[in-house]
PASEBA-1860 file (N, C-alpha, C; in nm, 3 decimals):
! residues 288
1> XXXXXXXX> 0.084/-0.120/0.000/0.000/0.000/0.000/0.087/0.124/0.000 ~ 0.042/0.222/-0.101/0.092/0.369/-0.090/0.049/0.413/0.015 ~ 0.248/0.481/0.112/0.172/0.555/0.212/0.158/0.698/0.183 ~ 0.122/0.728/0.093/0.103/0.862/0.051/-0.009/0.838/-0.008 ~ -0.132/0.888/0.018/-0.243/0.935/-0.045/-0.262/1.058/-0.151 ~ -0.283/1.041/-0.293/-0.312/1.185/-0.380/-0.504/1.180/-0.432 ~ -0.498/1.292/-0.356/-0.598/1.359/-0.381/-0.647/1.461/-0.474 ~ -0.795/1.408/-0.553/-0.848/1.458/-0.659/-0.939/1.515/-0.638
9> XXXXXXXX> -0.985/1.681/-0.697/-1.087/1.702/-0.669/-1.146/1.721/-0.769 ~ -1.268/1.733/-0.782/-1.331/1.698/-0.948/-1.416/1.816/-0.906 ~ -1.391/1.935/-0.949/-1.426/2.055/-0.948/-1.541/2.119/-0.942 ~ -1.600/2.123/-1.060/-1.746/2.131/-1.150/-1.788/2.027/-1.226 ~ -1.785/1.965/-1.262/-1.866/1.870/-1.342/-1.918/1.868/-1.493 ~ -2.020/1.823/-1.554/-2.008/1.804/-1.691/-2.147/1.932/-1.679 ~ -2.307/1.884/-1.621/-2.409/1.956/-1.665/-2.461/2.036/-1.539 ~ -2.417/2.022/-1.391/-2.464/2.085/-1.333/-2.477/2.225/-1.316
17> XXXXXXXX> -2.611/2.211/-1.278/-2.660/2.379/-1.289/-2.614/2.525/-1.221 ~ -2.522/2.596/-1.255/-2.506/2.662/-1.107/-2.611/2.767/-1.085 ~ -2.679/2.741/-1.109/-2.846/2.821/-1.127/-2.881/2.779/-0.957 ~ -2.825/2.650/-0.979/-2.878/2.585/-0.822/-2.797/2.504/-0.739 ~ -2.700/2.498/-0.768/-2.575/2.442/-0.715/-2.426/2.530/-0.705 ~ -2.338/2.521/-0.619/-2.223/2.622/-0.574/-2.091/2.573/-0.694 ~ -2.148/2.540/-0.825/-2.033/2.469/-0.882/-1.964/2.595/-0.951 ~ -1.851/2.599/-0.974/-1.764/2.698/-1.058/-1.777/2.722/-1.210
25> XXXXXXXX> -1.797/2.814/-1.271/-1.783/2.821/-1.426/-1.663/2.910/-1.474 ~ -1.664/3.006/-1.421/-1.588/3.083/-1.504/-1.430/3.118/-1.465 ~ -1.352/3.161/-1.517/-1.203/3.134/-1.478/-1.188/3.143/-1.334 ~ -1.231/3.287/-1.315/-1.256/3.328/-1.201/-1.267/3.268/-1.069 ~ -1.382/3.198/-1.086/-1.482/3.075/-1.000/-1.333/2.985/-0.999 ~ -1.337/2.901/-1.092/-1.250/2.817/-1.085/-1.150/2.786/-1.009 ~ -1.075/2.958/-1.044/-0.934/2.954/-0.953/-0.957/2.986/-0.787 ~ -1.098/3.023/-0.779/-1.080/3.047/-0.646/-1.139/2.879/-0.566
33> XXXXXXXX> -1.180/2.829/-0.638/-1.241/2.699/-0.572/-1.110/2.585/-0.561 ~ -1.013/2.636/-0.734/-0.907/2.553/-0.688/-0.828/2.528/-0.588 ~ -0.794/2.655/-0.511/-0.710/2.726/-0.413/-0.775/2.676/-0.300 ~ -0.920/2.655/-0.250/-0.983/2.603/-0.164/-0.945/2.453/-0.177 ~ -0.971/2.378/-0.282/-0.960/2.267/-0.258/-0.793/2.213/-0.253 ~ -0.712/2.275/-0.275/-0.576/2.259/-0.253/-0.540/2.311/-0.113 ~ -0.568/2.443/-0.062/-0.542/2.444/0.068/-0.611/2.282/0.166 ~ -0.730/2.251/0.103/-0.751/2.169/0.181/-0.700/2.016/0.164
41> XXXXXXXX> -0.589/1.976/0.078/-0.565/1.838/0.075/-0.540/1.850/-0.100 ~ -0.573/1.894/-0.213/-0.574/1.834/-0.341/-0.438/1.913/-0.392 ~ -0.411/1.750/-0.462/-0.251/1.784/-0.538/-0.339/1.806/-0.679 ~ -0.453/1.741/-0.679/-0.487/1.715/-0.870/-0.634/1.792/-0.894 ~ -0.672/1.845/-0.947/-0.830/1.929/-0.975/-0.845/1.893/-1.171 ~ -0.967/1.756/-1.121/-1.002/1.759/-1.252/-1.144/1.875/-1.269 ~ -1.125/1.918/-1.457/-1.185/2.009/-1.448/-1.265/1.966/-1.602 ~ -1.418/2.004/-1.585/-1.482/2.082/-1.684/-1.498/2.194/-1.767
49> XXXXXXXX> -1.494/2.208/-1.828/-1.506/2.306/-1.897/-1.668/2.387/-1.984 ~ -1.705/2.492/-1.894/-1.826/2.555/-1.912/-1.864/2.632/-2.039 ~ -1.963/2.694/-2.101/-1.975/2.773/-2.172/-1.983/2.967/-2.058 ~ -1.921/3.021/-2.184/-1.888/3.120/-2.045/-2.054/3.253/-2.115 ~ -2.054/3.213/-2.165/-2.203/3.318/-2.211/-2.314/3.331/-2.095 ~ -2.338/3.452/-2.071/-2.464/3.459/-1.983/-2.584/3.333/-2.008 ~ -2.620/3.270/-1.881/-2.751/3.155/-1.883/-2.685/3.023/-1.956 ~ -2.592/3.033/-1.984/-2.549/2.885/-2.060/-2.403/2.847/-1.993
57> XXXXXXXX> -2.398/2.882/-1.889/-2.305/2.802/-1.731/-2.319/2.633/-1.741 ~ -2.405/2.582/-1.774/-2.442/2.466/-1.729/-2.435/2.350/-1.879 ~ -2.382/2.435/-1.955/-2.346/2.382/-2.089/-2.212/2.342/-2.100 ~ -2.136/2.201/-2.156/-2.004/2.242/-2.196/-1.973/2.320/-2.277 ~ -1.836/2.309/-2.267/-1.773/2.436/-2.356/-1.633/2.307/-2.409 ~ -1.639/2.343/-2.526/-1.503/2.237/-2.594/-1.466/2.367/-2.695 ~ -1.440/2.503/-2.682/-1.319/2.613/-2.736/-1.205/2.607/-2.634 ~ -1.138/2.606/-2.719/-0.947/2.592/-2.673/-0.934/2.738/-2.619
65> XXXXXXXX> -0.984/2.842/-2.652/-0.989/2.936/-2.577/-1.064/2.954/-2.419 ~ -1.142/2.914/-2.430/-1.221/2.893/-2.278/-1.113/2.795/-2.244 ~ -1.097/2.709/-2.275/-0.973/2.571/-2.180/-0.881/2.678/-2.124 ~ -0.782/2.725/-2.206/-0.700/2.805/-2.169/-0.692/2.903/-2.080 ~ -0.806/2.998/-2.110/-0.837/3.093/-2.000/-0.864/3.032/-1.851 ~ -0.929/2.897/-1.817/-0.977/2.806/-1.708/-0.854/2.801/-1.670 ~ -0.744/2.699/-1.747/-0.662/2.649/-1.674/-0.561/2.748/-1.633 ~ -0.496/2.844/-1.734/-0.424/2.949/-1.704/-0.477/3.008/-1.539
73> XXXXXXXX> -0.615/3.031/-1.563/-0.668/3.098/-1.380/-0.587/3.001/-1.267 ~ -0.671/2.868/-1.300/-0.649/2.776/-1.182/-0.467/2.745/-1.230 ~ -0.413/2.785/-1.265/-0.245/2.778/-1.262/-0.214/2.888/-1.189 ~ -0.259/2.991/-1.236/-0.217/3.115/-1.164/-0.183/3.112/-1.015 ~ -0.344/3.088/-0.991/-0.383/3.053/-0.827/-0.319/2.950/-0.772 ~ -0.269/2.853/-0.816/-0.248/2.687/-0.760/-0.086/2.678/-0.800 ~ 0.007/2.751/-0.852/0.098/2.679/-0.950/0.112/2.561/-0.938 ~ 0.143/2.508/-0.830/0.202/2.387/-0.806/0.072/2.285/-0.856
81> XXXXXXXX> -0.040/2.326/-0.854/-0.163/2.230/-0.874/-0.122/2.147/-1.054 ~ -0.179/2.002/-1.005/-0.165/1.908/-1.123/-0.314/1.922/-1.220 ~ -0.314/1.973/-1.319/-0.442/1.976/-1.384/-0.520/1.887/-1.422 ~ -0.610/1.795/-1.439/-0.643/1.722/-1.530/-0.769/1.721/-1.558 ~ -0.780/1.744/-1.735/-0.895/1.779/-1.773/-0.976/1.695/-1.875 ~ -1.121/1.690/-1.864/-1.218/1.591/-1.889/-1.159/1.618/-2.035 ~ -1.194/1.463/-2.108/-1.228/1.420/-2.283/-1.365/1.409/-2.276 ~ -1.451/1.382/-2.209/-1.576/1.266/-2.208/-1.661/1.336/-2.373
89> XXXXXXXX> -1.669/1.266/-2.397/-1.775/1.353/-2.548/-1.894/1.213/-2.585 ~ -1.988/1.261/-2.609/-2.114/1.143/-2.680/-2.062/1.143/-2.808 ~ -2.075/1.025/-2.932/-2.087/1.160/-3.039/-1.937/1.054/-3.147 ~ -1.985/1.107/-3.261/-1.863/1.063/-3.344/-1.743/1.165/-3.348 ~ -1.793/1.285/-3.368/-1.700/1.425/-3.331/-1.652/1.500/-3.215 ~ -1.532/1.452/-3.202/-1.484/1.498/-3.056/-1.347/1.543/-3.143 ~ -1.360/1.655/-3.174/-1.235/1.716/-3.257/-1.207/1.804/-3.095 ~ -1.346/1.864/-3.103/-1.310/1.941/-2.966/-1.198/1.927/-2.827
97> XXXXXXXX> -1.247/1.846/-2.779/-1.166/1.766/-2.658/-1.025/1.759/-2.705 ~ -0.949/1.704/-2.848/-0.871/1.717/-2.854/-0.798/1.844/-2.889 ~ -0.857/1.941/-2.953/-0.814/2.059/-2.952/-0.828/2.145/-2.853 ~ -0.871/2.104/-2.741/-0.868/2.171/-2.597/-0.721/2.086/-2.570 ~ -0.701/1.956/-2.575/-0.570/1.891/-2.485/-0.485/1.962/-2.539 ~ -0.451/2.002/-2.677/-0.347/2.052/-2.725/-0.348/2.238/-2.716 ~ -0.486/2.240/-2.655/-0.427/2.397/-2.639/-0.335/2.446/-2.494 ~ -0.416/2.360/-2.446/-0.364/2.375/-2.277/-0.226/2.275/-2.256
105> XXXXXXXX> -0.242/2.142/-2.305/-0.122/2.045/-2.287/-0.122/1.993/-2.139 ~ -0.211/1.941/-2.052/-0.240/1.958/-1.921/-0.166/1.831/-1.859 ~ -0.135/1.824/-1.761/-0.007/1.721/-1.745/-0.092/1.579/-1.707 ~ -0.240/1.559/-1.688/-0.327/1.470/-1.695/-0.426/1.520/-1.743 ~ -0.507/1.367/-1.805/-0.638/1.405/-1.867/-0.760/1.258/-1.894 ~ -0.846/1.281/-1.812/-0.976/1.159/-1.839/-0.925/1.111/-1.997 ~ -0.898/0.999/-1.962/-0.942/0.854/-2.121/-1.034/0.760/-2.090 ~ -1.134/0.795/-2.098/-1.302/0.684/-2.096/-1.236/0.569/-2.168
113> XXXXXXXX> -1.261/0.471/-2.066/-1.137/0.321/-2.179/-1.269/0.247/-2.246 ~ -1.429/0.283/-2.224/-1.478/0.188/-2.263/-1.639/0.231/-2.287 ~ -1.727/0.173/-2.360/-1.848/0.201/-2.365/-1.921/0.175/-2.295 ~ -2.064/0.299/-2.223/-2.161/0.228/-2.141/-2.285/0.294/-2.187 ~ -2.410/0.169/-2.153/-2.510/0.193/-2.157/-2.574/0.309/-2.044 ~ -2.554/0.478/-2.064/-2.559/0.576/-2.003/-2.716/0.584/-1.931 ~ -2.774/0.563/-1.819/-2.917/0.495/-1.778/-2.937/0.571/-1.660 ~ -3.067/0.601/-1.618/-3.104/0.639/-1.490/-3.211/0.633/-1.508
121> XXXXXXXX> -3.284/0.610/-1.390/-3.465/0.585/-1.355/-3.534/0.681/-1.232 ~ -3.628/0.715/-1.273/-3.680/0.795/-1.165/-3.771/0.721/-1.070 ~ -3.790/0.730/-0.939/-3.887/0.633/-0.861/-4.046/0.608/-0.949 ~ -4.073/0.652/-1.011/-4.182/0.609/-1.064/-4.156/0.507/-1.232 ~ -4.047/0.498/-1.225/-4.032/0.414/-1.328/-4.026/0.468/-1.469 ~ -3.980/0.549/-1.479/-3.963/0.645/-1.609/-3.812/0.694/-1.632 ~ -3.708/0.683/-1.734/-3.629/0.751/-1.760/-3.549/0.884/-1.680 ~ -3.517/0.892/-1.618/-3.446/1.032/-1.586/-3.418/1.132/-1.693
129> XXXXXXXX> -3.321/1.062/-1.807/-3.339/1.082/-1.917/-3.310/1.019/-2.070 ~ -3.343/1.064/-2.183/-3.363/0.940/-2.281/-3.235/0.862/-2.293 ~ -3.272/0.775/-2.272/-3.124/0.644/-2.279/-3.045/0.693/-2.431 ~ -2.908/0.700/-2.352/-2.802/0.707/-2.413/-2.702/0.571/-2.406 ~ -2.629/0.590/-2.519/-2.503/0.552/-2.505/-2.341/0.640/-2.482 ~ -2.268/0.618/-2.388/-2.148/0.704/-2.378/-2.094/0.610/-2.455 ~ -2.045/0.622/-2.587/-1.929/0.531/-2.657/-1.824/0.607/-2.676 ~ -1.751/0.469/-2.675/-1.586/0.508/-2.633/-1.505/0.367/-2.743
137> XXXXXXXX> -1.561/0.342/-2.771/-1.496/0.231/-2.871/-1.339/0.222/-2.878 ~ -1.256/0.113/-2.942/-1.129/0.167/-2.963/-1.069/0.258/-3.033 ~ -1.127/0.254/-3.150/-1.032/0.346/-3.248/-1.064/0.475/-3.157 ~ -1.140/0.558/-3.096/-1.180/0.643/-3.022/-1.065/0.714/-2.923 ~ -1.053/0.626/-2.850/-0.957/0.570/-2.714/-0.865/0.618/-2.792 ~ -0.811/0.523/-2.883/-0.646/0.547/-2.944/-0.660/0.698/-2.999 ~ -0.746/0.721/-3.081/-0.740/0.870/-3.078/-0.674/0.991/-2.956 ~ -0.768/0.984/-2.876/-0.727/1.005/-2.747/-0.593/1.026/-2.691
145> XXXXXXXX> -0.561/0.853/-2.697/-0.387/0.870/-2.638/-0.343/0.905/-2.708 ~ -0.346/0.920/-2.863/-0.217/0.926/-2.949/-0.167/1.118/-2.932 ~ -0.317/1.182/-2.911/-0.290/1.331/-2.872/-0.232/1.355/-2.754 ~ -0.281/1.265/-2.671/-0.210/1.275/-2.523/-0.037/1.231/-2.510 ~ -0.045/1.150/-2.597/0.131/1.119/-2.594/0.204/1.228/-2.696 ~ 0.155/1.296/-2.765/0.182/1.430/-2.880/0.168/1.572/-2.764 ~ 0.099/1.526/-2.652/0.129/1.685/-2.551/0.185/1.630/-2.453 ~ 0.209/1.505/-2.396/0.305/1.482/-2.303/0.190/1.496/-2.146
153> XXXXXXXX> 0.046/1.443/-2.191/-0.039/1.433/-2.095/-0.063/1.245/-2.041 ~ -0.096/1.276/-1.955/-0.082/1.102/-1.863/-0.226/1.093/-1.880 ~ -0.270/0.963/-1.927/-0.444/0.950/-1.926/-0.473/0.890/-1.810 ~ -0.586/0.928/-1.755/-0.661/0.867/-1.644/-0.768/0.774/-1.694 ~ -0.718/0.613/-1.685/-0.812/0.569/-1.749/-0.983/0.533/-1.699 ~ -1.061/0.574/-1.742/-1.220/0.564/-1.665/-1.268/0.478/-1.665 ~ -1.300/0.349/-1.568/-1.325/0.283/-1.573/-1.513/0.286/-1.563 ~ -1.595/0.227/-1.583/-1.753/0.244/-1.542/-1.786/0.129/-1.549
161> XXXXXXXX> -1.730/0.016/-1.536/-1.795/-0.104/-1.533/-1.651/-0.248/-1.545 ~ -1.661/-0.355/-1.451/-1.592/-0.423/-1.431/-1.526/-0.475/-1.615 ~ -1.584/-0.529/-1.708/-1.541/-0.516/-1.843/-1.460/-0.461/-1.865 ~ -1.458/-0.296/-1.856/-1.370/-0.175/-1.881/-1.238/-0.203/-1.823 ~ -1.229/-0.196/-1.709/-1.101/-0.260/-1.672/-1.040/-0.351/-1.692 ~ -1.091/-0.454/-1.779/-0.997/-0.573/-1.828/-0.994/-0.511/-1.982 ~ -1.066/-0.403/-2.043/-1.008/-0.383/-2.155/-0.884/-0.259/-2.152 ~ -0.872/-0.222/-2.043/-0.713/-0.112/-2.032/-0.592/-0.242/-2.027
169> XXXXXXXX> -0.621/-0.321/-1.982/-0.500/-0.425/-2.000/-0.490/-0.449/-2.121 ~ -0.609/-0.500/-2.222/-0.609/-0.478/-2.357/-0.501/-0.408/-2.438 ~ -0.527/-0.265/-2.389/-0.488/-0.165/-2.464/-0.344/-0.160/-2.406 ~ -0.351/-0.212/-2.354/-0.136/-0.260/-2.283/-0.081/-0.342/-2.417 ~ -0.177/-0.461/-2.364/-0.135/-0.558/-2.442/-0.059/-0.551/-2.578 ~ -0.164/-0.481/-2.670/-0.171/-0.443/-2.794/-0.089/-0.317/-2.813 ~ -0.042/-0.247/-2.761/0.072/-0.151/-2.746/-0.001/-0.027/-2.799 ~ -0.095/-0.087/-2.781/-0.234/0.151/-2.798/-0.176/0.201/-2.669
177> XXXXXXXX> -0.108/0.130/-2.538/-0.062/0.260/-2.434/0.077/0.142/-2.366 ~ 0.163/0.229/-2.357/0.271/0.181/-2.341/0.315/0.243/-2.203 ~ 0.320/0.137/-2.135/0.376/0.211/-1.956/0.261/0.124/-1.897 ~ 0.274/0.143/-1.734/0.163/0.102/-1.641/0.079/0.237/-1.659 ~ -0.119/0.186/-1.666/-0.179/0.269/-1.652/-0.219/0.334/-1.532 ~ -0.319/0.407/-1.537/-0.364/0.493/-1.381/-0.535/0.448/-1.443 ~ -0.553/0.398/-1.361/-0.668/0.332/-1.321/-0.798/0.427/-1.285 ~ -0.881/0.525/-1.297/-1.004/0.501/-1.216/-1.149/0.468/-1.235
185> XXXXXXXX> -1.175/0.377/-1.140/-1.265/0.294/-1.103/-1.372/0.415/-1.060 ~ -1.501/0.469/-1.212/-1.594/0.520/-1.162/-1.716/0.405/-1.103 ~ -1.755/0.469/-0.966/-1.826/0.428/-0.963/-2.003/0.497/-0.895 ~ -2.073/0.393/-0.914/-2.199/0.522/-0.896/-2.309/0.527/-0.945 ~ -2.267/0.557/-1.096/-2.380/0.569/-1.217/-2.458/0.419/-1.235 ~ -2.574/0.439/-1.241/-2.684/0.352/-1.217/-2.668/0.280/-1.322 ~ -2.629/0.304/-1.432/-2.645/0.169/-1.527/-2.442/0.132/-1.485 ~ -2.335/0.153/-1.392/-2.228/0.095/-1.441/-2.179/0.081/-1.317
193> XXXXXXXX> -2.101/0.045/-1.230/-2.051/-0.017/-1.127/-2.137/0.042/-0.973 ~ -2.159/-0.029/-0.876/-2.224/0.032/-0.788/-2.108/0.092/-0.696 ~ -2.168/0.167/-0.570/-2.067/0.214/-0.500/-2.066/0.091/-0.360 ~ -1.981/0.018/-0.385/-2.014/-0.095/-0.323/-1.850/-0.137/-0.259 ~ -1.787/-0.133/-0.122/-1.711/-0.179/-0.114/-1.618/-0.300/-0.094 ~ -1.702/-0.363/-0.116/-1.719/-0.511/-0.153/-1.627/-0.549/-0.310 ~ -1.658/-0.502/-0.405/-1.628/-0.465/-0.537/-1.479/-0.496/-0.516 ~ -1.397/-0.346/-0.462/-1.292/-0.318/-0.464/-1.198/-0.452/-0.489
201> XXXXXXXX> -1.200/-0.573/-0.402/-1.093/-0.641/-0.434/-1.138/-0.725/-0.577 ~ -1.254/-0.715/-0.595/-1.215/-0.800/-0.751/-1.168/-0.724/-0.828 ~ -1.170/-0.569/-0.819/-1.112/-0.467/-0.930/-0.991/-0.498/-0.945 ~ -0.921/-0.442/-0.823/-0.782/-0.487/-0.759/-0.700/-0.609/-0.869 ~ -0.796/-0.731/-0.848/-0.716/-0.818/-0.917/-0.744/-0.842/-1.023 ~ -0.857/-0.728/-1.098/-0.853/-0.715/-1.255/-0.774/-0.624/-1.307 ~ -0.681/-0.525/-1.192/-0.566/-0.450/-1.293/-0.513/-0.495/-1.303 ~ -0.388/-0.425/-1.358/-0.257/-0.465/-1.417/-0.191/-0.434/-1.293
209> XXXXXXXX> -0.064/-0.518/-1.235/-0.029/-0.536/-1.113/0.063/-0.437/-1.125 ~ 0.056/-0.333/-0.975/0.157/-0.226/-0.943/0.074/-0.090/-1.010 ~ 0.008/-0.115/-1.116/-0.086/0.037/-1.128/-0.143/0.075/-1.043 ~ -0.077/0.247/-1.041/-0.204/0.332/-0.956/-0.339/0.344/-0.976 ~ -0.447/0.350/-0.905/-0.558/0.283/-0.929/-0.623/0.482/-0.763 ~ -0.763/0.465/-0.830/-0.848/0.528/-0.763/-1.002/0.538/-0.769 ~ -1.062/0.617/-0.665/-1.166/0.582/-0.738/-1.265/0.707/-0.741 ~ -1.386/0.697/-0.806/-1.480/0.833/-0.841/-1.617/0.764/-0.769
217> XXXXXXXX> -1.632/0.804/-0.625/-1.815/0.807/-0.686/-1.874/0.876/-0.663 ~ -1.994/0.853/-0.703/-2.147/0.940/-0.740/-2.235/0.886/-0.623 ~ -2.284/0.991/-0.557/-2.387/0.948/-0.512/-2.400/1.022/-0.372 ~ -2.531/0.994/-0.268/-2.457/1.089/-0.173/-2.419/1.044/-0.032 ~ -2.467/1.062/0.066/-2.363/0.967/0.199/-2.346/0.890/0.175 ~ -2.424/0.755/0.105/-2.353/0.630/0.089/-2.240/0.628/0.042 ~ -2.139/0.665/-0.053/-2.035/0.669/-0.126/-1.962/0.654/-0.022 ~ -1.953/0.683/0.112/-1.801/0.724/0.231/-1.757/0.623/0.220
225> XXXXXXXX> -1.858/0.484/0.294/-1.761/0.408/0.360/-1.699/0.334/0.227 ~ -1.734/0.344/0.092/-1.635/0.293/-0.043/-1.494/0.410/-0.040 ~ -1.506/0.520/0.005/-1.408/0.579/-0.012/-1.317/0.574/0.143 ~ -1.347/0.508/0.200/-1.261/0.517/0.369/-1.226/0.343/0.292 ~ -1.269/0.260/0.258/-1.259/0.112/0.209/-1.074/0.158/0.042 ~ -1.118/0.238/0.037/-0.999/0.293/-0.103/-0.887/0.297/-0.008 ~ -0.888/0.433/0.053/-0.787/0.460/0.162/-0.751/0.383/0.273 ~ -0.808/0.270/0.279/-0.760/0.164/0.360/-0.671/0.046/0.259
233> XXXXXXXX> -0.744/0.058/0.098/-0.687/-0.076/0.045/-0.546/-0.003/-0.037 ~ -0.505/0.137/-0.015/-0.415/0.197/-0.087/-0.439/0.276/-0.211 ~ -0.531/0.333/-0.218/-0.581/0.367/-0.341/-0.601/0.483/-0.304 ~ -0.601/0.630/-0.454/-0.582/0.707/-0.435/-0.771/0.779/-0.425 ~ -0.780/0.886/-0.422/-0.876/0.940/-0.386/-0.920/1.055/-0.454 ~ -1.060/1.080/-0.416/-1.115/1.140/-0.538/-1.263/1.198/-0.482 ~ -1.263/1.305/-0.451/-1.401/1.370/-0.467/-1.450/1.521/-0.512 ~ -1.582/1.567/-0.512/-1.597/1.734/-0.548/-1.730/1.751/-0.590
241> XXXXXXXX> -1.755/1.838/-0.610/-1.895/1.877/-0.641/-1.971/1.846/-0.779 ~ -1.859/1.761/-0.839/-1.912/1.696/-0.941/-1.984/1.570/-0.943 ~ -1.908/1.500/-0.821/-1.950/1.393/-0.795/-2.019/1.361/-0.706 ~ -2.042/1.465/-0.592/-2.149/1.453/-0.444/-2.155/1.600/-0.418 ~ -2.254/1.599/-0.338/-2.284/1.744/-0.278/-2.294/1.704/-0.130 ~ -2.292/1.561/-0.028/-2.304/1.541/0.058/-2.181/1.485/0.135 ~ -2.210/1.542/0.292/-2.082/1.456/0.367/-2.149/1.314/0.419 ~ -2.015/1.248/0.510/-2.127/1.155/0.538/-2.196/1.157/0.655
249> XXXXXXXX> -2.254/1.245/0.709/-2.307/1.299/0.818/-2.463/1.317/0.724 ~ -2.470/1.333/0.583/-2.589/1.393/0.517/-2.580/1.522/0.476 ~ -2.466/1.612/0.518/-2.561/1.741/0.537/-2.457/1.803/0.423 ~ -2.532/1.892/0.345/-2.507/1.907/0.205/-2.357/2.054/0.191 ~ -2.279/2.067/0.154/-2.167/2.139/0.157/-2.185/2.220/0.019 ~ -2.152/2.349/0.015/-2.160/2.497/-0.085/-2.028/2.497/-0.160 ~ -1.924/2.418/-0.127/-1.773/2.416/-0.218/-1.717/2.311/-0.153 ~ -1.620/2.279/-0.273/-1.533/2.127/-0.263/-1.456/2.154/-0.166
257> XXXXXXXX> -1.396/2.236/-0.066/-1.308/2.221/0.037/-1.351/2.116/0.158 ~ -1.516/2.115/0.208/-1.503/2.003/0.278/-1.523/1.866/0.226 ~ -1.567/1.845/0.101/-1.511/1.707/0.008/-1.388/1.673/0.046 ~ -1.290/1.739/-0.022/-1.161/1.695/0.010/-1.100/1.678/0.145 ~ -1.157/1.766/0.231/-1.114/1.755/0.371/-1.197/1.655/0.441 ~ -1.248/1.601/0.422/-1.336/1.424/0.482/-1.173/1.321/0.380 ~ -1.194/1.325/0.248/-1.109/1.253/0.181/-0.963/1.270/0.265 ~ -0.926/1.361/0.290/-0.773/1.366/0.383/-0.793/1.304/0.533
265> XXXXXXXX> -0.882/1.330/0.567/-0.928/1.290/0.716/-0.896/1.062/0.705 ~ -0.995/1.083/0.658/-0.990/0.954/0.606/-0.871/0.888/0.598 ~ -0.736/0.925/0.476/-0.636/0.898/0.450/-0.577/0.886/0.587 ~ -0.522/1.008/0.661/-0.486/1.000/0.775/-0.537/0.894/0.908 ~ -0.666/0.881/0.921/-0.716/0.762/0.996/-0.702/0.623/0.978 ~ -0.662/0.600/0.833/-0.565/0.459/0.832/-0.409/0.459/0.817 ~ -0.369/0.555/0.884/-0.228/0.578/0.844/-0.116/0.652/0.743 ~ -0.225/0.653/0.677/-0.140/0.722/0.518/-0.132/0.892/0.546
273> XXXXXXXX> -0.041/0.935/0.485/-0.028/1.083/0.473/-0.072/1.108/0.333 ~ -0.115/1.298/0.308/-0.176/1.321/0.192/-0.039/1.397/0.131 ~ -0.050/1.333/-0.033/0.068/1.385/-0.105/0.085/1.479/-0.129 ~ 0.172/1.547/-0.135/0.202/1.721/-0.216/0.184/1.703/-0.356 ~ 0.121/1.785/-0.418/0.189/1.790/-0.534/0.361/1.738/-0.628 ~ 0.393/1.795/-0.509/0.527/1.735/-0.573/0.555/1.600/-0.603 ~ 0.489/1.533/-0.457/0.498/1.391/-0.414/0.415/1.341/-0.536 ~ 0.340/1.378/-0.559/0.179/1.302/-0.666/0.295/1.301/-0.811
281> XXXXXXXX> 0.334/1.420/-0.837/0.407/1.395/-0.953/0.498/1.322/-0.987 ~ 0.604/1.226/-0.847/0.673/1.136/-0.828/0.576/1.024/-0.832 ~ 0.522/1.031/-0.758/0.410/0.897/-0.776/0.426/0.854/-0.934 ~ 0.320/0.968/-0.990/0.286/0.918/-1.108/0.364/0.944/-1.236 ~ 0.515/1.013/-1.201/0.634/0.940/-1.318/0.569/1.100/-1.420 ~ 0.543/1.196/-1.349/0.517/1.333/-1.459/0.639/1.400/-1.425 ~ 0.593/1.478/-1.547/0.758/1.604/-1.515/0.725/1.667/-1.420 ~ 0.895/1.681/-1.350/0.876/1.755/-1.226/0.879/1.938/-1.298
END
């Protein structure tokens, strides 16, 4: 087990509203939420990217100019902070995503390793909303890395379902990614892995042995004791207002600083210390 814990905070998210939620949009926002969640424990702040137009906050944004302006803020504010910023796209055209990696060049970045049936139900038995597919196919993926190894970015591979993770070994295998990967194990989303800590050791022995591995979930108090179950089995960590709005007490938090500060608490209560930045970048073999 790593005794160093690195901590992720997943910033803003893909669609939430800040109409009604404390999530960040604009450079501004950003850098000041980054600085919160780094004073409180985070070496890494994955980030979304918003539309910055009045009333359309809650939209992505895939211009290399908005990327830039985001990350430039949250650099400003954070230097030392490790960036890493979402690919996720529906869709045959994701020119975008990659012309955001190459505007910014961010020293990590989400690689969705696999396709899921994208699903949610409302208690009455109806759609949340119309069933999707998130595809991620291979030729997709390799797309992906081949830009990421052309900016000198480390992919975070996304796992959403036990499958997915035996196809990043795949993509070892077959030499689409060359090195040990970085693993994370989303979990959460109703149609793809539950937040279940039980899970964890079959994941475990579906990576590739010695990869860093972490995990994402969704959902709201229940998620803790899977994330106190991470930080006990050595695994790195991961939360923010993208992914919960609750502690595990229930009671609902206005910015990612006390996310991350339960996630450090945690680390520390089984022994582990939380990494610096510096330390995270040794970990994970980036330029210092």
């Amino acid at each position: 087990m790593s005794d160093k814990a690195i901590i992720t905070c997943s910033i803003t998210g893909v669609l939430t509203d800040p109409n009604q939620h404390h999530v960040p949009v604009t450079p501004e926002q950003l850098a000041q939420e980054a600085r919160r969640a780094y004073d409180a424990g985070a070496s890494v702040v994955h980030v979304h990217f918003r539309r910055q137009e009045e009333g359309k906050g809650h939209l992505p944004s895939w211009d290399p100019a908005v990327a830039r302006a985001c990350v430039d803020a949250m650099r400003a504010a954070c230097p030392e902070l490790i960036i890493n910023q979402t690919t996720g796209v529906v869709g045959p055209d994701y020119q975008g995503p990659l012309d955001c990696l190459r505007a910014t060049r961010p020293e990590m970045a989400a690689c969705n390793a696999g396709s899921l049936n994208y699903l949610k139900t409302r208690s009455n038995g109806s759609w949340a909303w119309p069933p999707m597919l998130f595809d991620n196919q291979p030729a997709k993926v390799k797309d992906f890395l081949d830009v990421m190894a052309e900016t000198g970015t480390l992919p975070e591979f996304e796992c959403f379902d036990v499958g997915i993770v035996r196809c990043v070994g795949m993509y070892v295998e077959t030499g689409m990614y060359r090195g040990l990967p970085e693993y994370n194990f989303v979990m959460g989303v109703e149609s793809g892995m539950p937040a279940d800590p039980d899970l964890l050791p079959i994941l475990l022995r579906l990576k590739i042995k010695d990869a860093p591995w972490q995990t994402t979930l969704i959902g709201r108090s229940e998620i803790w004791p899977t994330h106190l179950r991470t930080a006990e089995l050595g695994g790195h960590l991961r939360s923010g207002l993208e992914d919960t709005f609750y502690l595990p007490d229930g009671s609902k938090v206005t910015s990612n600083a006390p996310l991350i500060e339960q996630l450090a608490r945690y680390a520390r209560d089984v022994g582990r210390e939380v990494a610096t930045p510096r330390e995270a970048r040794q970990m994970l073999h980036l330029a210092a």
